[in-house]
C-alpha positions as CSV (number, residue, x, y, z in Angstrom):
1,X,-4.8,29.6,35.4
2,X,-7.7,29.3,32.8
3,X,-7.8,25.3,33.9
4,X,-7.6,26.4,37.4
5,X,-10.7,28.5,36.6
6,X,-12.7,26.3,35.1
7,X,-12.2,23.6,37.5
8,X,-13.2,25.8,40.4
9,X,-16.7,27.0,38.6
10,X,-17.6,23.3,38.0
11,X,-16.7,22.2,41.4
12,X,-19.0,25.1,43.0
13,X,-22.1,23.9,40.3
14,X,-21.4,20.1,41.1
15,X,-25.3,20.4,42.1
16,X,-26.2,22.4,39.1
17,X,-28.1,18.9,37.1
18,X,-28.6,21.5,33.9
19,X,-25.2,21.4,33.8
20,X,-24.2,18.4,34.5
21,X,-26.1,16.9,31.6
22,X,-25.0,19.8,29.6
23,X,-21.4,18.9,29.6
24,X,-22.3,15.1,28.9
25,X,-22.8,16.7,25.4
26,X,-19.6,17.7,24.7
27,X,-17.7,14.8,26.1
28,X,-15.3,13.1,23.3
29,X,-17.4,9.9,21.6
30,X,-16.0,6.6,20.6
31,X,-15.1,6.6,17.1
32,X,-17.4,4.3,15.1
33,X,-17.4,2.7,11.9
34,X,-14.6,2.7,9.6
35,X,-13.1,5.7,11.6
36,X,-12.5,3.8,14.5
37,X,-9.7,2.1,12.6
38,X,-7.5,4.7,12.4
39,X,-7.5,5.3,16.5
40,X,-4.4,3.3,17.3
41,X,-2.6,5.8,15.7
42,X,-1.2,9.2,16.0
43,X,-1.7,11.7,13.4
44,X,2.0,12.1,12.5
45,X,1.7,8.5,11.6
46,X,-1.2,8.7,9.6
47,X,-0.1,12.1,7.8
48,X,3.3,10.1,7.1
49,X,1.4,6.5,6.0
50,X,-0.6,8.8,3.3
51,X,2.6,10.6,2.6
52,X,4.4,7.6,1.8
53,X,1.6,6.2,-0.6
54,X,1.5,9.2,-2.7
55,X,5.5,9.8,-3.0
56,X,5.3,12.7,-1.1
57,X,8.4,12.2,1.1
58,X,11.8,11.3,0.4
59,X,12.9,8.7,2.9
60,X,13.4,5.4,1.2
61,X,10.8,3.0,2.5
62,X,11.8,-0.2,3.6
63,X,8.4,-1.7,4.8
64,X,9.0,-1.4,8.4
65,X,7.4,1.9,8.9
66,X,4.4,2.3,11.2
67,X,1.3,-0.1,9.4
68,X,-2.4,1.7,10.4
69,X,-3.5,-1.9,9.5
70,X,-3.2,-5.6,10.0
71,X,-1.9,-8.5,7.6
72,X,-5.2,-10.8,7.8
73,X,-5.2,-15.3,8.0
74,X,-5.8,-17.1,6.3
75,X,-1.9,-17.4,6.4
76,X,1.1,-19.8,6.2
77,X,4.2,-19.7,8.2
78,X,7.6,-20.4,7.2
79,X,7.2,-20.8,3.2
80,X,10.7,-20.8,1.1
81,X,10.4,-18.5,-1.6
82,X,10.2,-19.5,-5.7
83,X,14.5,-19.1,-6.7
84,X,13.2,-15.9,-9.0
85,X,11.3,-14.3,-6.1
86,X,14.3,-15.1,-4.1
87,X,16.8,-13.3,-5.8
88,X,14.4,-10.2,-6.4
89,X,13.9,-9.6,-2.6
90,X,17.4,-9.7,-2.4
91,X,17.4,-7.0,-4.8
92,X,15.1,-5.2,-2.7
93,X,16.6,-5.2,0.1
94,X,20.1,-3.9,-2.1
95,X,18.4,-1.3,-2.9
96,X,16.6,-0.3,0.2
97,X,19.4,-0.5,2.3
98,X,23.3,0.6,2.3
99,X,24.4,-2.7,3.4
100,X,25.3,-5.6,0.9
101,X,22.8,-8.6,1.1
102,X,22.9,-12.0,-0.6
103,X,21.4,-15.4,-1.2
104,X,22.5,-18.1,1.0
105,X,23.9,-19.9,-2.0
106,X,26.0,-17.0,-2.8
107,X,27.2,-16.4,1.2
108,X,28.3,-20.2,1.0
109,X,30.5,-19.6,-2.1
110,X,32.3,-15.8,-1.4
111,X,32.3,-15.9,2.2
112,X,33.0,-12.5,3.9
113,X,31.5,-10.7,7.5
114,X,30.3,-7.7,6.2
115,X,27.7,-9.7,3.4
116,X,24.0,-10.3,5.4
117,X,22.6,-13.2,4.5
118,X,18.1,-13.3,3.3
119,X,16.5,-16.5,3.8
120,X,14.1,-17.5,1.5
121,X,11.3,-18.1,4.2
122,X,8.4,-16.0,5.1
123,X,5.4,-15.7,6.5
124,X,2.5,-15.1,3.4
125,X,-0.6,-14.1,3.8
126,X,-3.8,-13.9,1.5
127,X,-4.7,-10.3,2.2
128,X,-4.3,-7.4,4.3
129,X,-6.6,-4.6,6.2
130,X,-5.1,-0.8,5.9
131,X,-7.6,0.8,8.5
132,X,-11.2,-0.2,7.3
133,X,-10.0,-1.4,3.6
134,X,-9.3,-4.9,2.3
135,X,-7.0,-5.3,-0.1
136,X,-6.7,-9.3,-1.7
137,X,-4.9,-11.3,-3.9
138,X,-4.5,-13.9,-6.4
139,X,-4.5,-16.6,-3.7
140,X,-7.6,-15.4,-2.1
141,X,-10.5,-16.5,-4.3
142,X,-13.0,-14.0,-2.2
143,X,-11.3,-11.6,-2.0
144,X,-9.7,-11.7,-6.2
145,X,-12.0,-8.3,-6.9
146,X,-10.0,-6.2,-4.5
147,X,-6.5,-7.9,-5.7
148,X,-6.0,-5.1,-8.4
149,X,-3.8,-1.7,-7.2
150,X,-2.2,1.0,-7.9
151,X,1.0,2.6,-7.0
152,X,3.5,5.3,-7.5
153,X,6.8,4.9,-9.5
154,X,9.6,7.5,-9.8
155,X,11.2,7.0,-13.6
156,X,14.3,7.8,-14.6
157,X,13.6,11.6,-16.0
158,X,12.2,11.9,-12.3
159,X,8.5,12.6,-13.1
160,X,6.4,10.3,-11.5
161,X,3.4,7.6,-13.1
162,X,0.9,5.2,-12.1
163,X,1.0,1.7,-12.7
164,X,-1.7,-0.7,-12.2
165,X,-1.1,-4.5,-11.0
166,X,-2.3,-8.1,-9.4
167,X,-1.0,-8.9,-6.0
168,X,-0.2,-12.2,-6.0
169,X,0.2,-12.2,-1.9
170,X,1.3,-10.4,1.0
171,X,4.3,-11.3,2.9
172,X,6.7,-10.5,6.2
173,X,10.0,-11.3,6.2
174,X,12.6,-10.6,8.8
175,X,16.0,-9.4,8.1
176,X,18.4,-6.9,10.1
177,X,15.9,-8.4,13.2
178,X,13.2,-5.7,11.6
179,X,9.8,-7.6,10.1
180,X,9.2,-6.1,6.7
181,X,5.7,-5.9,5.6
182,X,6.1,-6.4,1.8
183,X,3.4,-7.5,-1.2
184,X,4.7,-9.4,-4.6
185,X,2.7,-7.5,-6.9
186,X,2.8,-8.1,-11.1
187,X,2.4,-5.1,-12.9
188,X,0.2,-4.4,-16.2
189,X,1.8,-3.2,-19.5
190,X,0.9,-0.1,-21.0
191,X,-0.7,0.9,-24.2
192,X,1.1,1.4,-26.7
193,X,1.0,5.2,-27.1
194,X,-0.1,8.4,-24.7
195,X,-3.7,8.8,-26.9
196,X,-4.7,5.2,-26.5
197,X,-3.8,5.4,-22.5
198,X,-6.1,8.9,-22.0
199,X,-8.6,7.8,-24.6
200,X,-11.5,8.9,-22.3
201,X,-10.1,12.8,-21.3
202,X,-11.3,15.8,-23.1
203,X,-9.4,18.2,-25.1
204,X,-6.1,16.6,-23.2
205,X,-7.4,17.5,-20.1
206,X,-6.2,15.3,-17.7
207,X,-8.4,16.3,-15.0
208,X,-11.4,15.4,-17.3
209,X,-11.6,11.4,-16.3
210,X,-9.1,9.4,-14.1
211,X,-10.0,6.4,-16.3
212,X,-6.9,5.2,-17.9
213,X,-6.6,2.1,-20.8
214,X,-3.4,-0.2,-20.0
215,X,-2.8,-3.6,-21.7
216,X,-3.9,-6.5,-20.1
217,X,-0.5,-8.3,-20.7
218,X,2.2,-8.4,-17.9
219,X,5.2,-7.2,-17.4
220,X,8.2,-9.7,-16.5
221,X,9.2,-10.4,-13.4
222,X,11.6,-7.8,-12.1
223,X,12.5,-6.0,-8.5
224,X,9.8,-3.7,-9.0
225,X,7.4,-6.8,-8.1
226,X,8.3,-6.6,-4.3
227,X,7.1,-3.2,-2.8
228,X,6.1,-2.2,1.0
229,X,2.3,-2.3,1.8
230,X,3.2,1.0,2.7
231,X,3.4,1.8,-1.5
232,X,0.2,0.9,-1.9
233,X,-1.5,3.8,-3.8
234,X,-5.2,2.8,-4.5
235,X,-7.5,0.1,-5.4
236,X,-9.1,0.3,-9.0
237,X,-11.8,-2.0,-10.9
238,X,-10.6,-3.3,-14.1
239,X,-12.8,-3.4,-17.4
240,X,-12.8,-4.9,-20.8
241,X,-12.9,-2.5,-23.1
242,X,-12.6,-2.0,-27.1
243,X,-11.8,1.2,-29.1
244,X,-11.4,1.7,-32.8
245,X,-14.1,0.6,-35.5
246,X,-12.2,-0.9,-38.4
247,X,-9.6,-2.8,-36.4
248,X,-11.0,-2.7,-32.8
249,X,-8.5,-3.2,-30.2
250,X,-8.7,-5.0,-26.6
251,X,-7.7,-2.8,-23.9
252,X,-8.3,-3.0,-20.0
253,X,-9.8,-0.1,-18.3
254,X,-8.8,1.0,-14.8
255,X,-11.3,2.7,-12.7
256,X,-9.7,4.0,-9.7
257,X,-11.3,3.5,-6.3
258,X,-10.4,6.3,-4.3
259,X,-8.9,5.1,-0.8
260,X,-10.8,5.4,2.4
261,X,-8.1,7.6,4.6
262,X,-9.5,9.7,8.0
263,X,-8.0,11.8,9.4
């Protein structure tokens, strides 16, 4: 009734010009600028996206959820995976799924129906947009700056830590006729005690500075190497940095860049 209302009072001032104009004022704009990115997509996807990147939900995430982005040429189509990589996102998808997966070396040798076979091919590419942010890789000389990220790891006592890390590239891969959005990421050590890591807080606050000191040296290649784009916590600038007087030690700092989410 209220519609019906309001309907019949503008159709009986369709002459009135002040209002007219008046009501081109509160017409609904085009989003511009690095808003605009995010209009292909429904809130609940956006809410879930940032949910997802923080831990904050407790679906296992394969990579297939909904992408408020785009994985960016330059890009090459059909490349066979490195063996190690190989069996890793086999791993992955072990892990992500309830199903058994295997190589196709090991589906030629114990033969059964229920197995799914990964192929080593995919589709890389050199970076990827999430809304108006690029994120790059090793393989993307331009773009090497905005290569480093953070993301969210659960640990075995079930408390929750950043870890920072390179992207070596982006990838999709099909499986289960589902693309999976994925990034092969190598992750930074850490210092080698809690004081060194929070060097820059006050009085143990951890609020006090978000800059953190991790080694520079990398952790071995492991399943935790291949995570969804969807994990993707953070970009963050890292920084040579030395403590300690006597025997000065080389450290890398990360300074986290706050992601640009609307919403």
């Amino acid at each position: 009734m209220q519609n019906w209302r309001l309907d019949d009072i503008l159709s009986s001032q369709s002459n009135n010009m002040r209002l007219v104009e008046g009501l081109k004022l509160l017409k609904q704009r085009a989003t511009l600028g690095s808003l605009a990115s995010s209009d292909d997509l429904e809130f609940a996807e956006l809410c879930q996206f940032r949910q997802i990147s923080r831990l904050e939900i407790e679906d296992t995430i394969t990579g297939i959820e909904p992408f408020p982005g785009e994985m960016m040429s330059p890009k090459r189509m059909n490349v066979a995976l490195p063996d190690d990589i190989y069996d890793i996102l086999v791993e992955y998808y072990n892990n992500a799924y309830d199903s058994e997966f295997v190589t196709i070396a090991k589906a030629a040798t114990e033969r059964s129906s229920d197995r799914i076979v990964v192929r080593p091919q995919v589709n890389q590419f050199r970076r990827i947009r999430v809304r108006s942010e690029i994120f790059g890789s090793v393989n993307a000389s331009r773009y090497l700056r905005s290569s480093f990220i953070r993301a969210k790891f659960v640990q075995e006592n079930d408390s929750i830590e950043v870890f920072p890390g390179q992207v070596r590239y982006y990838f999709e891969h099909e499986v289960n006729r589902e693309i999976h959005r994925l990034a092969y990421v190598r992750w930074f050590k850490s210092t080698p005690n809690h004081q060194m890591r929070f060097h820059f807080q006050i009085n143990d606050d951890a609020q006090s500075c978000n800059v953190e000191l991790w080694s520079d040296e990398l952790f071995d290649i492991s399943r935790d190497c291949i995570i969804p784009v969807h994990n993707i916590l953070d970009r963050f600038i890292p920084c040579s940095c030395e403590i300690g007087k006597r025997n000065p030690i080389t450290c890398m700092a990360v300074i986290p860049l706050g992601k640009k989410f609307h919403m």
